[in-house]
C-alpha positions in Angstrom: -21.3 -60.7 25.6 -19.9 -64.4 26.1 -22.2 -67.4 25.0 -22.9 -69.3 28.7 -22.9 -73.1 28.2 -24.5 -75.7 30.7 -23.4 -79.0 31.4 -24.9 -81.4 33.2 -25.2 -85.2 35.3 -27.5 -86.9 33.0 -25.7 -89.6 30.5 -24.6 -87.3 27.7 -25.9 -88.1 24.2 -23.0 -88.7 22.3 -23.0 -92.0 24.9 -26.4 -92.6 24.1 -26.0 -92.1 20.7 -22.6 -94.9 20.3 -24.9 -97.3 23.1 -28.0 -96.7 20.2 -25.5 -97.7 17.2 -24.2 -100.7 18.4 -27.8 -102.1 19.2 -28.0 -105.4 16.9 -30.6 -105.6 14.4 -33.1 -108.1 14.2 -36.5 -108.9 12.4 -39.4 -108.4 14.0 -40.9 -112.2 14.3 -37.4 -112.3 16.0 -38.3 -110.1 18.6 -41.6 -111.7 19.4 -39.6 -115.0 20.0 -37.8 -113.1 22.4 -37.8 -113.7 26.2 -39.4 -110.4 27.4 -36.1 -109.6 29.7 -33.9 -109.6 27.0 -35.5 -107.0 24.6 -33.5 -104.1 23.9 -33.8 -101.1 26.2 -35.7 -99.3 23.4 -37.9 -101.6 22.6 -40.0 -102.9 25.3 -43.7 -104.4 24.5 -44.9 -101.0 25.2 -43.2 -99.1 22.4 -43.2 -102.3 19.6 -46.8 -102.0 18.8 -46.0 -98.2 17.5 -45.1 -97.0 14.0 -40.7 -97.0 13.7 -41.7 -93.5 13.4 -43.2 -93.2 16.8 -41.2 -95.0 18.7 -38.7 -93.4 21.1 -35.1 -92.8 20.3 -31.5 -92.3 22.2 -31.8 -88.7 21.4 -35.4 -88.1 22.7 -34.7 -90.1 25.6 -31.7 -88.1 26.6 -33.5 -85.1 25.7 -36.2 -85.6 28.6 -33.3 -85.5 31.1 -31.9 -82.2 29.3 -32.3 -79.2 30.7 -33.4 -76.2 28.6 -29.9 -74.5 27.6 -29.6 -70.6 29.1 -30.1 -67.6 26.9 -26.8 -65.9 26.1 -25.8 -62.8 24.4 -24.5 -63.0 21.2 -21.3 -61.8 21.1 -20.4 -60.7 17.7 -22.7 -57.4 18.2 -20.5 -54.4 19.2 -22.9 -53.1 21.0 -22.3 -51.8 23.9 -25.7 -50.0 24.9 -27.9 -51.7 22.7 -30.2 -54.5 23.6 -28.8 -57.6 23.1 -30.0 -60.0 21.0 -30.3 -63.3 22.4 -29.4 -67.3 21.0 -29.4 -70.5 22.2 -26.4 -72.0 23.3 -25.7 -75.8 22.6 -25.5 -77.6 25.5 -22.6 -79.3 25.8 -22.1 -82.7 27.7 -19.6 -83.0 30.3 -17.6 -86.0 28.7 -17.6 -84.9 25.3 -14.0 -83.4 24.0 -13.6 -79.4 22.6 -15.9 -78.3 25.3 -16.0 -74.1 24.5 -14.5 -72.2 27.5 -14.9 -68.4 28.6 -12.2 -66.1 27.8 -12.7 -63.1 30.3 -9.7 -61.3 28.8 -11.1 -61.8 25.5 -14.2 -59.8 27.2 -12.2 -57.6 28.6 -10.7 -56.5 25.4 -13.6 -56.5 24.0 -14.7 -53.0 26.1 -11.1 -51.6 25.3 -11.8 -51.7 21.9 -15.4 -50.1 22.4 -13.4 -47.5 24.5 -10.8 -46.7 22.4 -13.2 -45.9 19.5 -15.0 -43.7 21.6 -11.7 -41.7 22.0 -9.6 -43.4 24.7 -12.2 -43.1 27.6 -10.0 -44.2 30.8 -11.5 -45.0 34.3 -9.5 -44.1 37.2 -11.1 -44.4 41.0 -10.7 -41.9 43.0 -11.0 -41.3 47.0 -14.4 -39.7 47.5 -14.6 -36.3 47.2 -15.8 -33.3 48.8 -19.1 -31.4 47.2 -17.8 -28.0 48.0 -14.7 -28.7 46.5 -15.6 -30.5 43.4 -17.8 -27.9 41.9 -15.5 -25.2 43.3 -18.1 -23.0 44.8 -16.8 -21.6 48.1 -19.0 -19.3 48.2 -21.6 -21.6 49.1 -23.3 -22.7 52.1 -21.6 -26.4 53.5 -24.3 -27.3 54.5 -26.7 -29.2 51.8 -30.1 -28.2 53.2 -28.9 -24.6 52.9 -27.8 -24.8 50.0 -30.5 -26.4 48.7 -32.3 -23.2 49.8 -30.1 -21.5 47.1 -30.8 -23.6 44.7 -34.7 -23.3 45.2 -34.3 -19.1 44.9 -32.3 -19.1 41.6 -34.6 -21.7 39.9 -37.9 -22.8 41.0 -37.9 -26.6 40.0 -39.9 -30.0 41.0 -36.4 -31.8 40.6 -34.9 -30.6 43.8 -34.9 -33.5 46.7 -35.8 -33.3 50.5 -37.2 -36.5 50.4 -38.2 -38.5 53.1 -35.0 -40.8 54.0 -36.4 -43.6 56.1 -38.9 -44.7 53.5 -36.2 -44.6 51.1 -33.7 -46.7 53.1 -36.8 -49.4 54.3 -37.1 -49.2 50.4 -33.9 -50.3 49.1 -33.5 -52.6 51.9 -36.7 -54.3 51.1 -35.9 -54.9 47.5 -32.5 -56.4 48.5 -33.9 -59.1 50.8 -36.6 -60.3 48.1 -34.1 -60.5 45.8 -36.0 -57.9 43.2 -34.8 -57.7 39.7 -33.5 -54.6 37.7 -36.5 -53.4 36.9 -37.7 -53.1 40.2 -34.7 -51.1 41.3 -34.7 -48.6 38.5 -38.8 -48.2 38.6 -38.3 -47.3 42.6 -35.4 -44.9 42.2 -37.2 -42.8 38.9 -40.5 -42.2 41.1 -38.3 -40.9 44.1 -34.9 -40.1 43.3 -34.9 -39.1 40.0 -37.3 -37.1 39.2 -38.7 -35.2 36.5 -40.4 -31.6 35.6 -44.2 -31.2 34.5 -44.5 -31.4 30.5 -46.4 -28.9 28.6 -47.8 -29.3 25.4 -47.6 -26.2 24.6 -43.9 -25.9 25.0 -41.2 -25.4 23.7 -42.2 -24.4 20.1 -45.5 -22.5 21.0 -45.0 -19.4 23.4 -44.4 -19.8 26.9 -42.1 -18.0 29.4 -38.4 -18.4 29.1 -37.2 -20.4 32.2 -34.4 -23.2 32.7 -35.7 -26.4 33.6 -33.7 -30.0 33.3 -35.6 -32.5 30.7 -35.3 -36.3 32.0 -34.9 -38.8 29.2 -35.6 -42.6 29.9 -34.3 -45.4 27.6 -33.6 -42.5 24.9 -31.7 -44.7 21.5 -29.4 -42.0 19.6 -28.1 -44.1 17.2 -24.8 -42.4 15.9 -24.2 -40.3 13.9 -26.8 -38.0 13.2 -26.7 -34.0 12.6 -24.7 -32.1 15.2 -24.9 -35.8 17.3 -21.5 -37.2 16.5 -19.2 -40.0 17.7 -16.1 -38.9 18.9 -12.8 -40.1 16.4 -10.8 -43.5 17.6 -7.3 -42.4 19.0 -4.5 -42.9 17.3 -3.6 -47.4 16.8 -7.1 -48.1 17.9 -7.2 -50.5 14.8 -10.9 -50.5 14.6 -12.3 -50.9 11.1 -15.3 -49.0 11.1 -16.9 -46.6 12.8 -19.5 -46.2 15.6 -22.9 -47.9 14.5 -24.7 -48.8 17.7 -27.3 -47.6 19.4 -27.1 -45.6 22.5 -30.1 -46.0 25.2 -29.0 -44.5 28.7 -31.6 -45.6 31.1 -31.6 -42.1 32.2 -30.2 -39.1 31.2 -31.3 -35.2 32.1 -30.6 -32.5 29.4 -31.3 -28.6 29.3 -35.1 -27.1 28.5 -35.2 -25.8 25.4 -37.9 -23.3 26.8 -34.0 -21.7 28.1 -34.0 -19.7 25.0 -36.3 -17.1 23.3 -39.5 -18.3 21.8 -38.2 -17.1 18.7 -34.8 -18.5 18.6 -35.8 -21.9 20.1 -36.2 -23.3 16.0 -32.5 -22.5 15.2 -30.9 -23.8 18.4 -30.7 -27.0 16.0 -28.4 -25.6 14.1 -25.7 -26.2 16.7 -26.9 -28.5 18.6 -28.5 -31.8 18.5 -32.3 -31.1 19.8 -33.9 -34.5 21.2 -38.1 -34.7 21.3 -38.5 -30.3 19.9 -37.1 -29.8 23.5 -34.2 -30.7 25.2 -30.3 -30.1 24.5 -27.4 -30.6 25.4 -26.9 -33.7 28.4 -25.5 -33.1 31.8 -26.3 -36.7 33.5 -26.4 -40.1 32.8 -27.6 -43.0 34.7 -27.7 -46.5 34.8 -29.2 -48.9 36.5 -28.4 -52.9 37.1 -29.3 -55.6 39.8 -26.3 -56.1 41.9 -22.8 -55.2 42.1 -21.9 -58.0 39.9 -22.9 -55.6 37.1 -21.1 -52.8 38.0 -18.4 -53.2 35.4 -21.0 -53.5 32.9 -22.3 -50.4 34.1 -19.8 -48.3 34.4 -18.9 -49.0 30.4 -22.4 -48.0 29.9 -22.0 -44.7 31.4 -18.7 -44.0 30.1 -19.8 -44.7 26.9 -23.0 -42.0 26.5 -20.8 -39.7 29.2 -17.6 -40.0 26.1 -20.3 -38.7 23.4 -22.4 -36.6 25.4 -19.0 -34.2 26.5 -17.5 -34.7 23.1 -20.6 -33.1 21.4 -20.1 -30.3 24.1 -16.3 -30.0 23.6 -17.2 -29.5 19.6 -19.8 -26.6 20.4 -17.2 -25.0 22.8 -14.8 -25.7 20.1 -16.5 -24.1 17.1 -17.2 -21.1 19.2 -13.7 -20.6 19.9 -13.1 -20.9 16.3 -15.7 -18.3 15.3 -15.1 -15.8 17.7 -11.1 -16.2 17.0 -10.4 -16.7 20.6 -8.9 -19.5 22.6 -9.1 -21.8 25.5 -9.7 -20.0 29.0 -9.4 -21.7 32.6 -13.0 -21.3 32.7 -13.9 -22.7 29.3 -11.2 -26.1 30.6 -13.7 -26.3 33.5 -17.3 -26.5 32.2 -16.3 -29.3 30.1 -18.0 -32.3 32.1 -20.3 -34.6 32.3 -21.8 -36.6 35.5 -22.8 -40.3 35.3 -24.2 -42.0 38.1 -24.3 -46.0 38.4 -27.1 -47.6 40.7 -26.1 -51.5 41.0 -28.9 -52.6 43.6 -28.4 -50.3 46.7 -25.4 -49.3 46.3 -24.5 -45.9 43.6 -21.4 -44.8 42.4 -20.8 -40.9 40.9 -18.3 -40.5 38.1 -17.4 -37.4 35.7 -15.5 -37.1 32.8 -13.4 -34.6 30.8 -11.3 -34.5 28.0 -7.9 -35.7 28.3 -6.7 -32.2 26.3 -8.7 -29.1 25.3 -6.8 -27.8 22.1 -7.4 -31.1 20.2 -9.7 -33.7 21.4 -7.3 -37.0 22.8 -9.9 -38.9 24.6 -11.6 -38.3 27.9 -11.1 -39.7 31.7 -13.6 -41.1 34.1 -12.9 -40.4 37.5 -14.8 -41.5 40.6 -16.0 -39.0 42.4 -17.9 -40.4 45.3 -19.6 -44.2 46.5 -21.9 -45.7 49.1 -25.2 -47.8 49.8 -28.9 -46.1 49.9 -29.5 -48.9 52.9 -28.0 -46.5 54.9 -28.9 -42.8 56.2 -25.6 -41.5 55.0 -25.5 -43.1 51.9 -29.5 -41.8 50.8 -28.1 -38.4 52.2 -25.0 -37.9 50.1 -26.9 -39.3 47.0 -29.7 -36.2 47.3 -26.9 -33.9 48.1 -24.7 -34.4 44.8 -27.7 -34.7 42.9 -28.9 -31.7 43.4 -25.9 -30.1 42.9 -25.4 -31.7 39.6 -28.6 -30.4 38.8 -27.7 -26.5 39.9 -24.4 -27.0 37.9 -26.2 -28.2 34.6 -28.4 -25.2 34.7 -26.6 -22.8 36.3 -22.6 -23.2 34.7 -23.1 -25.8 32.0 -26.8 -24.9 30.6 -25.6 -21.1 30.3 -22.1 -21.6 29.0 -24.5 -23.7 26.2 -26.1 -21.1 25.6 -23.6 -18.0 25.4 -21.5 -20.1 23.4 -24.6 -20.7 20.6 -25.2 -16.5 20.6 -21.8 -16.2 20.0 -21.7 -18.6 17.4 -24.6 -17.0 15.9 -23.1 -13.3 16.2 -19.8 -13.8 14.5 -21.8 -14.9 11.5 -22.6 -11.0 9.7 -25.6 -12.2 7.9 -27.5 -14.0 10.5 -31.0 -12.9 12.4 -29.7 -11.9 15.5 -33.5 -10.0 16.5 -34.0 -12.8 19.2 -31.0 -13.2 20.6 -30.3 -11.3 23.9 -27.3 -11.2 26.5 -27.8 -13.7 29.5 -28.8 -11.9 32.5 
């Protein structure tokens, strides 16, 4: 977001330029009469014989010793999400006055604004967390390859990961020591890690049996707003003039199957929801991916800003169902509303979740860290698979249906709908 500017050794050309100026003039038969060691500097017996036009000046000559100025981002764009668009910088010489210098607080207040529009998102870190505890399932087997057992018998899904560790590790430790770019990183972990369910063209419109499946989205833009896809209000003293305009374009997200509801209802879900491609609703995960730690920051504004709008979109669903029904908040209701973001900066990954600040009127959200650690190592690969699939089982199994009851019930306390394809969850 800050315009990088180089400097360099070479003479600077505002020197050149003042040495070229005071250069005395003289005619040309002059210049023949001259002893060849006193020409000027610019005008050796090599370059005379060329047009004035052709012949080299200051600036050109300080120009071969110039290096190509960087790309920077242009930082008027409030995007946060968006690509950037890219200018050149000048280049500006080490001995020239008013030399433009970075402002990381002016960055840095840069994102607060961002994050204040998007409803007072806060970041707090957090020791790291136990799964068991965090999704407050008891019940469950500690142990995450029985578990995942559980999770294969409630939903038969391509998603879940055994995968094999050691070839992941050798991965990510192969890409740090050649130094591999984003791209590499993020191509790597979306064949392995974060994978993806088989795609029908036949679904979701078109028959089909009713299942839950997670939908993976990559590079997604959902520029805001759009119907039942809103950005959530600035807080109170934000002092931002207008509202949210960018686009958003997760590098990964996963939403809820469509193919969830009844062939016959799966057209009017849109109603209530924002429906993305005919067949997804309703996100549960966000990811995003950079080169290094250096990054992170960046990343972790990234995430907070998709996980903000993703759970305020779900906190206005909830929230409308509430309304229609004439009923209010319950403890359960409080804890479905989350959403899980994930940031991969080279090897190491970072798990964060966020929930509204209050429940009865929306006041902002709070990211919390949940859990951190480096896919070089067996541990770290490990605990990544483990909380990833249990993000997945909780966004089918508590958020997905919640979703979905609350979208029946919205439906029902309306006297004049078509309720004829909508049944009680089993």
């Amino acid at each position: 977001m800050m315009a990088v500017s180089n400097t360099f050794d070479k003479t600077p050309d505002c020197e050149l330029s003042q040495a070229h100026s005071r250069t005395t003039k003289v005619s040309n038969k002059e210049r023949l009469q001259q002893p060849r060691s006193k020409l000027p500097p610019t005008c050796s017996q090599e370059n005379f014989g060329r047009p004035h036009y052709a012949r080299p000046t200051a600036n050109s000559s300080a120009r071969k010793h110039v290096l190509k100025p960087r790309l920077s981002t242009d930082s008027s764009s409030s995007s946060s999400r968006s690509r950037p668009r890219f200018r050149y910088s000048p280049t500006i010489p080490r001995q020239c006055p008013d030399a433009a210098t970075t402002d990381p607080e002016h960055i840095t207040q840069l994102w607060k604004t961002v994050m204040a529009h998007l409803g007072g998102t806060k970041h707090e870190d957090e020791a790291d967390q136990d799964p068991i505890t965090h999704f407050g399932v008891p019940e469950m087997p500690r142990d995450s390859k029985l578990r995942l057992e559980v999770y294969r018998k409630s939903f038969g899904l391509s998603v879940w990961l055994e995968p094999n560790i050691e070839d992941i590790q050798r991965e990510y430790k192969a890409m740090r020591a050649y130094s591999c770019n984003e791209a590499e990183y993020q191509t790597f972990a979306l064949r392995s890690i974060f994978l993806d369910e088989p795609r029908y063209p036949d679904l979701p419109e078109d028959g089909g049996d009713k299942r839950w499946l997670p939908i993976r989205m990559v590079q997604l833009v959902r520029k805001l707003p759009q119907s039942k896809w809103l950005p959530p209000p600035p807080v109170p003293g934000s002092n931002l003039p207008k509202r949210y305009e960018w686009d958003i374009r997760p590098d990964c997200t996963y939403h809820v199957s469509l193919q969830a509801f009844q062939p016959g209802f799966r057209s009017k879900v849109r109603k209530h929801v924002s429906i993305i491609q005919q067949r997804a609703f309703c996100p549960y995960l966000t990811i995003e991916f950079k080169k290094d730690e250096e990054n992170l920051d960046t990343a972790r504004h990234q995430v907070a800003i998709s996980s903000a709008i993703s759970l305020y979109n779900r906190y206005l669903l909830k929230t409308a169902t509430l309304q229609a029904c004439g009923t209010s908040w319950s403890e359960d209701d409080q804890s479905q509303m989350r959403h899980y973001g994930i940031t991969l900066t080279g090897s190491n990954w970072n798990l964060w979740c966020t929930v509204p600040k209050t429940f009865v009127t929306w006041t902002g959200c709070t990211m919390s860290s949940i859990y951190s650690a480096d896919c070089r190592t067996v541990a770290g690969i490990q605990q990544l698979i483990e909380f990833l699939n249990d993000i997945h089982y909780w966004g089918l199994e508590v958020h997905g249906k919640s979703c979905k009851r609350d979208i029946h019930a919205k439906t029902r306390s309306d006297p004049s709908a078509d309720t004829r394809d909508v049944s009680l969850l089993s």
